[in-house]
matplotlib code that plots the C-alpha trace (Angstrom):
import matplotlib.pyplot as plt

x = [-2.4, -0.2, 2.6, 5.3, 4.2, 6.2, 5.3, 7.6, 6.2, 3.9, 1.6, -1.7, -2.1, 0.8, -0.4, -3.8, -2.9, -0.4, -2.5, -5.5, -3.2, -2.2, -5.6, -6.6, -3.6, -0.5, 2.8, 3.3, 6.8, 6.3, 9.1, 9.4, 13.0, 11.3, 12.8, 10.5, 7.7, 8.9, 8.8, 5.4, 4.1, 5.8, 4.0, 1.2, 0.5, -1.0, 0.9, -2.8, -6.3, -8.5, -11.4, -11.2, -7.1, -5.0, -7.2, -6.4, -2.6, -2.6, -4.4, -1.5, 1.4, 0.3, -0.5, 2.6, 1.0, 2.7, 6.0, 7.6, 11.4, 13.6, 15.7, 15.6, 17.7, 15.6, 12.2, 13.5, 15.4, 12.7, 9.1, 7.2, 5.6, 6.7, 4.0, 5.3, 3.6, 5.7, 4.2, 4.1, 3.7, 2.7, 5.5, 5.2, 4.2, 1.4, 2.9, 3.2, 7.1, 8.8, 12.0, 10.2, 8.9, 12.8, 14.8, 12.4, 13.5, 17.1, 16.6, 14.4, 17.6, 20.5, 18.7, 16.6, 17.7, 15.7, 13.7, 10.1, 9.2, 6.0, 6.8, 3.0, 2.7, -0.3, 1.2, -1.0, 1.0, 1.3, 0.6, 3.6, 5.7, 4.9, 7.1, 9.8, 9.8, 10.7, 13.5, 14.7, 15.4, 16.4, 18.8, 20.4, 23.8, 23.1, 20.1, 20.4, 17.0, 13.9, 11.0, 7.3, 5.3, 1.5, -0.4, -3.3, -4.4, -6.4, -9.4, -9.7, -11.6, -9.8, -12.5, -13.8, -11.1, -10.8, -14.6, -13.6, -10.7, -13.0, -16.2, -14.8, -16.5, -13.9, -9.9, -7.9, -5.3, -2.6, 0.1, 1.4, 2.4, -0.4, 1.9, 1.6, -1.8, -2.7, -0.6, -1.8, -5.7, -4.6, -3.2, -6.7, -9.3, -10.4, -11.8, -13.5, -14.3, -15.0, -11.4, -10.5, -7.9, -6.6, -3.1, -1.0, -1.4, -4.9, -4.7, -2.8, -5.7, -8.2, -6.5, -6.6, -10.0, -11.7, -11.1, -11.3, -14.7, -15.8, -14.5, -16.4, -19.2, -18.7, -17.7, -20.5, -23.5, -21.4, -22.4, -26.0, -26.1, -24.8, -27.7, -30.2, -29.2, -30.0, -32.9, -34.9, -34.6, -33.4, -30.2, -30.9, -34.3, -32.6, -29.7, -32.6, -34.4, -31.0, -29.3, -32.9, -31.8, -29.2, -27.1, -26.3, -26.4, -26.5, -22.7, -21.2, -23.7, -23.9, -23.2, -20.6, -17.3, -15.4, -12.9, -9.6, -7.3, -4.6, -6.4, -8.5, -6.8, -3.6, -4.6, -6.6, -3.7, -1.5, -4.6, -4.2, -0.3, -0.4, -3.3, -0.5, 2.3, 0.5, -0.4, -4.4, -6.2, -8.3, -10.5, -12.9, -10.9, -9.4, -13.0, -13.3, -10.8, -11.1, -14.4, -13.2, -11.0, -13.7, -16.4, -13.8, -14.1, -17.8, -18.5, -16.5, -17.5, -21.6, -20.2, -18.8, -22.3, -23.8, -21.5, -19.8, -16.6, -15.1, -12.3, -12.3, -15.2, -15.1, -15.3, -15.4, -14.5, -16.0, -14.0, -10.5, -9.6, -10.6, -13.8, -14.9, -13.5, -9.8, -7.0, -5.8, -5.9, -4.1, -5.4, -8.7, -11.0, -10.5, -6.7, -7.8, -10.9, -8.6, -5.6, -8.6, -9.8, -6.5, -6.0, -9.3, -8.6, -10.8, -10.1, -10.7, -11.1, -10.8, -12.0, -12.0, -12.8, -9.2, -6.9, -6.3, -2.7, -2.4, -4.0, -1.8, 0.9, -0.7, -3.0, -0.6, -2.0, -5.4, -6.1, -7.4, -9.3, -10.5, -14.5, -16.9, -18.2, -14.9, -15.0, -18.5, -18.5, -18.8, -18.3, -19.9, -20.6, -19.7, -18.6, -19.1, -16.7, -16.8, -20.1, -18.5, -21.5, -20.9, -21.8, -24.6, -25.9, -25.8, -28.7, -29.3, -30.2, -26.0, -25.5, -28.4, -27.0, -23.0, -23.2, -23.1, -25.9, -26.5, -25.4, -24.0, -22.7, -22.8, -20.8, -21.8, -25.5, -25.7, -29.1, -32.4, -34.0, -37.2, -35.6, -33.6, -37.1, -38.0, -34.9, -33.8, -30.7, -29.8, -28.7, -26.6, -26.5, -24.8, -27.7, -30.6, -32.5, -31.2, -33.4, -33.6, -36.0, -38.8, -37.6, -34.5, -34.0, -30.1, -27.9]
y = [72.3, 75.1, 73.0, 74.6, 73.9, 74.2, 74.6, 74.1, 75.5, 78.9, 78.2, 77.5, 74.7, 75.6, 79.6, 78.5, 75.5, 77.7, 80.7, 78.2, 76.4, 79.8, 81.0, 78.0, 79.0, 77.4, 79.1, 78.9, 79.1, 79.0, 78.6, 79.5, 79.8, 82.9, 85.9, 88.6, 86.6, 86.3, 90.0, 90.6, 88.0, 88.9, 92.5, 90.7, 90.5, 87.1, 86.3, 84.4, 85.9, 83.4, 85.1, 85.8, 84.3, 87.9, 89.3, 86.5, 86.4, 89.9, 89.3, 86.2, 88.3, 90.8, 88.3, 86.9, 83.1, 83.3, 84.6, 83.8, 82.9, 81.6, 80.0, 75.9, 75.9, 78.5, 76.6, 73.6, 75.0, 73.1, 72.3, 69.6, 69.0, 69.9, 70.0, 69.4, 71.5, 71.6, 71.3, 68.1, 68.9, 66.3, 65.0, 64.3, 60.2, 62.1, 60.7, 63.2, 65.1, 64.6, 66.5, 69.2, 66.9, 65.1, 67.8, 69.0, 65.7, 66.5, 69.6, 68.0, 65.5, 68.0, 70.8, 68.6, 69.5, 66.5, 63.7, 63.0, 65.5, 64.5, 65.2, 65.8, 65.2, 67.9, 67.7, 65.3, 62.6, 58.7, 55.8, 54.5, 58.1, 58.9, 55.4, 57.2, 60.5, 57.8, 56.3, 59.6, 61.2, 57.9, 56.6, 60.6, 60.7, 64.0, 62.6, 62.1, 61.6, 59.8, 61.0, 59.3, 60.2, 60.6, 61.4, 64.1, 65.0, 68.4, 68.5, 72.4, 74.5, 77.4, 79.9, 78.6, 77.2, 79.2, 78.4, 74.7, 74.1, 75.7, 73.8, 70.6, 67.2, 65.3, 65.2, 62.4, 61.1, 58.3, 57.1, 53.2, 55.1, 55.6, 58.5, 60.8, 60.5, 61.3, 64.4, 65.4, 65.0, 66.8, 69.8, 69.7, 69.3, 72.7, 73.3, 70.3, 68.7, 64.5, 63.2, 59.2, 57.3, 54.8, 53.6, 56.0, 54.4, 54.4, 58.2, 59.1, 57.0, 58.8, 62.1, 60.7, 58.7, 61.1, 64.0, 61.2, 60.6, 63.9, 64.5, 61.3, 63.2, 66.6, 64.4, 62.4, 64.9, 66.7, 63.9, 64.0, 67.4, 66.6, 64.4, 66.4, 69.2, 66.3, 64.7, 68.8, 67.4, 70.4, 69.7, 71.1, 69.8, 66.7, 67.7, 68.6, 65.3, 63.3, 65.0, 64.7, 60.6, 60.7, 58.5, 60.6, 64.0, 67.1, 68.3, 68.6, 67.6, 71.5, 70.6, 73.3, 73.4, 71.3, 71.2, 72.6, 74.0, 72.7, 69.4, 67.4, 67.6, 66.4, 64.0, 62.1, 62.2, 61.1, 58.4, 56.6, 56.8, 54.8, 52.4, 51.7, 50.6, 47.8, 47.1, 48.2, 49.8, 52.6, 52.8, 54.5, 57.8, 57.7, 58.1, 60.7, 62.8, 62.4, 63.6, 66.5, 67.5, 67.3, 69.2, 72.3, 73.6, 73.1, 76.5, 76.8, 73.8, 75.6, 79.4, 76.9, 75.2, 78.6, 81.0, 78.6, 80.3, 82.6, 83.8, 87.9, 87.5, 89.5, 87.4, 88.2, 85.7, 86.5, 84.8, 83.4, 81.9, 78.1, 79.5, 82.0, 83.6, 83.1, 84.2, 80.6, 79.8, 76.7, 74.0, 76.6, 76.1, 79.7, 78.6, 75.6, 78.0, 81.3, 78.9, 77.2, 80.9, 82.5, 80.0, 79.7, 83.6, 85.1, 88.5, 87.8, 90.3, 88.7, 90.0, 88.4, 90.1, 89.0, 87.5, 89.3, 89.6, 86.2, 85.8, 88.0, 85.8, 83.1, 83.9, 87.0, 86.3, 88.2, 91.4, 91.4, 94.7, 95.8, 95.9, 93.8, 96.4, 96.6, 93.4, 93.0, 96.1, 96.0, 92.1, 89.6, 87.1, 86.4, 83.3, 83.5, 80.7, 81.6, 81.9, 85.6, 86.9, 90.2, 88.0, 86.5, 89.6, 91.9, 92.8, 91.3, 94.5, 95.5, 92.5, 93.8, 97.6, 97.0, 93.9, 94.4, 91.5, 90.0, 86.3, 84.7, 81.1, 80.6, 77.6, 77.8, 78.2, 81.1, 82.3, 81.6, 80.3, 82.3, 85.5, 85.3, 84.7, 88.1, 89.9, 90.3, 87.8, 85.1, 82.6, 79.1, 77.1, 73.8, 71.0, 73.4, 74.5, 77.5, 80.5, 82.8, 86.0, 86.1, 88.7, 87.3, 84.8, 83.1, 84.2]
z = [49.4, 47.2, 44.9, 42.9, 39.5, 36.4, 33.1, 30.2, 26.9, 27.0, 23.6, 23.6, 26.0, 28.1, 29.0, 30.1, 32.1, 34.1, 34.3, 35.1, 38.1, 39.4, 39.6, 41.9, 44.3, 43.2, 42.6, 39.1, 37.0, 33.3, 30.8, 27.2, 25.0, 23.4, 25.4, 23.7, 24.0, 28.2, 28.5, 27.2, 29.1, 32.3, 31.2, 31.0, 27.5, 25.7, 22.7, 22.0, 21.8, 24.1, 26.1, 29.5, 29.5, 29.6, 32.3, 34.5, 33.4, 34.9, 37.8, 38.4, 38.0, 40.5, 42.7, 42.3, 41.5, 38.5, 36.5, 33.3, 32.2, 29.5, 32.7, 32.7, 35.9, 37.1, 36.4, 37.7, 40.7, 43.1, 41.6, 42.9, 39.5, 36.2, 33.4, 29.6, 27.3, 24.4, 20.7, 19.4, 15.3, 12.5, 10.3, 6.9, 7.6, 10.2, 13.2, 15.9, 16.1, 19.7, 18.6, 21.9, 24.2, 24.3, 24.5, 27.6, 28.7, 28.2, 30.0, 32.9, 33.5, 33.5, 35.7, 37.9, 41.5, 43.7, 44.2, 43.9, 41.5, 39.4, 35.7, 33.8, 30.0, 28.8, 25.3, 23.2, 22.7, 20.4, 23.0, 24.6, 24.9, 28.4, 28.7, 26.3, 28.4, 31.5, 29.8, 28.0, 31.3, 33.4, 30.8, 30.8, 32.2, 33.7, 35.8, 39.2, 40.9, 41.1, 39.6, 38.8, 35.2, 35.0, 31.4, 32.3, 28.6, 28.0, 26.3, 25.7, 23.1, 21.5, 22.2, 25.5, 27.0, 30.1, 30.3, 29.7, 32.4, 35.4, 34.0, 32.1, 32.0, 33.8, 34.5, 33.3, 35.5, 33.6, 36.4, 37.4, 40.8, 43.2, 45.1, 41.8, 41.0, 44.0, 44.1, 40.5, 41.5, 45.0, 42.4, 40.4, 43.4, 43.6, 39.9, 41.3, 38.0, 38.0, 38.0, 36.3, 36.9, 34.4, 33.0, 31.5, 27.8, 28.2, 29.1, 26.4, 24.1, 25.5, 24.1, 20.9, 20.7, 22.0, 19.3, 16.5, 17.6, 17.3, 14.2, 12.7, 14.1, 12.4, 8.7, 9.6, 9.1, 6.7, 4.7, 6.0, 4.8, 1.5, 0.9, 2.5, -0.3, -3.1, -1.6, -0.2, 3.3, 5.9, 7.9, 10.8, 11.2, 11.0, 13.4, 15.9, 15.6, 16.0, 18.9, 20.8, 20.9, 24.4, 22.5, 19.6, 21.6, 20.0, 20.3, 16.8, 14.8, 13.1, 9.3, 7.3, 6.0, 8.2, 10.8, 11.4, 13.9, 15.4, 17.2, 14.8, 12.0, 13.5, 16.0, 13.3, 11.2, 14.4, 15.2, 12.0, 12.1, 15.6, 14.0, 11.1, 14.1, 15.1, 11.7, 11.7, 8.8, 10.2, 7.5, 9.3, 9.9, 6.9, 5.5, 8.1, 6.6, 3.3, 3.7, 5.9, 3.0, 0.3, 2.6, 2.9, -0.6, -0.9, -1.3, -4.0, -5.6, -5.5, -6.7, -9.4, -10.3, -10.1, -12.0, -14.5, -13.9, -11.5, -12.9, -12.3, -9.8, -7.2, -3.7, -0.3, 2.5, 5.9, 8.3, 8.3, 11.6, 11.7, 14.1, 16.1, 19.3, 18.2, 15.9, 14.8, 11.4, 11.6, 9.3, 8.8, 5.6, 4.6, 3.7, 1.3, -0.3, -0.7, -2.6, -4.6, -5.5, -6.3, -9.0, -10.8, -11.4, -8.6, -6.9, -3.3, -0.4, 3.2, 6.9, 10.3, 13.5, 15.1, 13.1, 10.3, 11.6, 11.0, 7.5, 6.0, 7.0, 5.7, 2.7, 1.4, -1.8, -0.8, 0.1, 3.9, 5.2, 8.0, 8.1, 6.8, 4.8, 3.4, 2.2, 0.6, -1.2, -4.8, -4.4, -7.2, -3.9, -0.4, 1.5, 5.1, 6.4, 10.3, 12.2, 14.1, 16.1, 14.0, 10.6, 12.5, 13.8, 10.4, 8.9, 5.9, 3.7, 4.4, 2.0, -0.8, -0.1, -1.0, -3.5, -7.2, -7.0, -3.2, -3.6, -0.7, 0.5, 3.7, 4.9, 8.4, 8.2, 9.8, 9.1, 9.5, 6.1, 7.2, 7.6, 4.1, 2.0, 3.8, 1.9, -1.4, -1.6, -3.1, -0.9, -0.5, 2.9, 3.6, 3.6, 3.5, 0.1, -2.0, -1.3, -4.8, -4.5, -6.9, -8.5, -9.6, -12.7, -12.6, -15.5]

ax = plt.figure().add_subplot(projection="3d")
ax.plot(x, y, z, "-o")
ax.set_aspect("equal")
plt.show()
């Protein structure tokens, strides 16, 4: 059955849930304070790169499933569900900022215009808020009506996560009123995806638990890795021989240079903030992090061991965005690396397929081209931070043919050991052995 569905906040989460639920044949109003950003997107024009996501905008808007407005009273004029989708940044303590999610509350309260409506938290959120957002909008002097609150958490992937909303592993569903889950699994039914329902604490848990876990996993064979490299053992032979046990699974167990983006790095942070409410030590994560943080500047740590110093070297960095198939950089290793470079005297040259934009926002105190081979020529060495299928895919003679000398580190292990002892390069992997031509004796 078709429901008016709003959606308060177009950023990442917000754009693909409402182009998502529009695409599935619901009418769709999404709301953003940004007029510029309103017009381009009523134009059809992602302010985000994300596969697959502007083609489907477009398709929306002519289809009239879905428009765009800076208009609270017009947004809430008569949904049946409202989704909040509002950021929810880390504060200086770590714990997670609600200064958005309340004054969407504010909003909801003075604008709401009946009973019934189903108000939806997407934004990841601490345990206990979905309670706050009930009480922030009952306890409102401008409110007037009923309304029920359900957590339904998303778990996508910048990169895939059209792919991820139409083929996800399950829905999670967080109500204490049977009426609005039922309504919110009625709205999700046709990506037809596994759907649980659970309290709404435990929902917003899951958010939270569920990215923590992965990122123990990612720190995890970091570590692995970083004893493989002292002990001649190959990572990802042993990658291959754990993720073959169905308990471990072979999701995230791909040893680099760490995570970042705009999930792990803040809902850990926000994990062990909650952990510290109710007086808890999470140890673990905190270990999980720290190694996180230590893991990112590895490359520079070997270019260190191998040169002595770097100061005046000539570096290129192949990849700025946090990974491939998008133009965030939030929280990316290529951030921490660049600032590291800059002040142990390095020139550094920096490309990324997409968001060079972005970078020079960012990391102004590089210079960012425009091709690869405008970044590795005439370089001293190259770090490849991002595993782009145009890095993956270049020969390897490109690096031997525009070096000064072909060394590179490649934090994301992006080649085939096999096929570098067939070229002439020099060549640094994360948990694998160094591979140094014949030819070639270290100075």
């Amino acid at each position: 059955m078709t429901k008016r569905i709003t959606v308060v906040g177009t950023g990442y989460v917000g754009l693909v849930s409402g182009v998502s639920l529009a695409e599935i044949g619901h009418k769709v109003t999404c709301i953003d304070i940004d007029k510029n950003k309103v017009n381009k997107l009523n134009q059809g024009v992602s302010p985000i790169y994300e596969p697959g996501l502007e083609e489907l905008m477009v398709k929306n808007i002519k289809s009239k499933n879905i428009h765009f407005t800076t208009s609270y009273e017009e947004g809430f004029a008569n949904p049946d569900v409202i989704y909040i989708a509002v950021g929810t940044p880390q504060k200086g303590d770590g714990s997670a900022d609600l200064t958005y999610i309340k004054q969407v509350c504010e909003n909801i309260a003075q604008y709401l215009q009946k009973d019934g409506v189903v108000i939806v938290t997407k934004s990841t959120v601490p345990v206990g808020t979905n309670d706050q957002i009930k009480e922030w909008i009952k306890d409102n002097p401008n409110n007037k009506f009923t309304f029920d609150v359900v957590s339904n958490p998303e778990f996508l992937r910048e990169g895939t996560a059209i792919q991820d909303t139409f083929h996800g592993d399950r829905i999670i569903i967080g109500s204490d009123n049977e009426r609005a889950s039922i309504i919110i699994e009625e709205i999700n039914k046709p990506f037809n995806i596994p759907v649980f329902k659970t309290d709404i604490r435990s929902a917003e848990m899951i958010k939270y638990a569920s990215n923590a876990f992965l990122a123990t996993k990612i720190s995890f064979i970091n570590e692995i890795a970083n004893i493989c490299e002292k002990t001649n053992a190959n990572i990802e032979a042993v990658s291959l021989g754990m993720g073959m046990d169905e308990r471990i699974g072979s999701q995230f167990l791909r040893a680099g240079i760490g995570y970042g983006g705009s999930c792990f790095p803040k809902d850990t942070q926000a994990l062990i903030q909650i952990a510290g409410n109710v007086e808890h030590e999470f140890n673990l994560l905190k270990a999980v992090i720290n190694v996180n943080n230590e893991q990112q500047i590895k490359l520079v740590n070997k270019a260190i061991e191998r040169f002595g110093n770097l100061r005046n070297k000539n570096i290129a960095l192949l990849g700025l965005a946090f990974k491939p198939e998008t133009d965030d950089m939030r929280e990316s290793p290529s951030i921490v690396i660049s600032k590291k470079l800059n002040s142990l005297g390095a020139h550094v040259r920096g490309y990324d397929p997409i968001s060079i934009h972005n970078a020079k926002k960012l990391i102004p105190y590089i210079e960012c081209v425009e091709t690869l081979e405008d970044a590795i020529t005439g370089s001293d060495m190259v770090f490849i931070l991002t595993d782009w299928e145009e890095f993956k895919n270049i020969s390897l003679n490109k690096f031997s043919d525009l070096m000064v000398n072909p060394i590179v580190f490649d934090g994301r292990n992006c080649y085939e050991l096999k096929d570098v002892k067939m070229s002439d390069i020099e060549y640094h992997s994360i948990g694998r052995p160094s591979i140094i031509p014949i030819t070639q004796t270290i100075s």
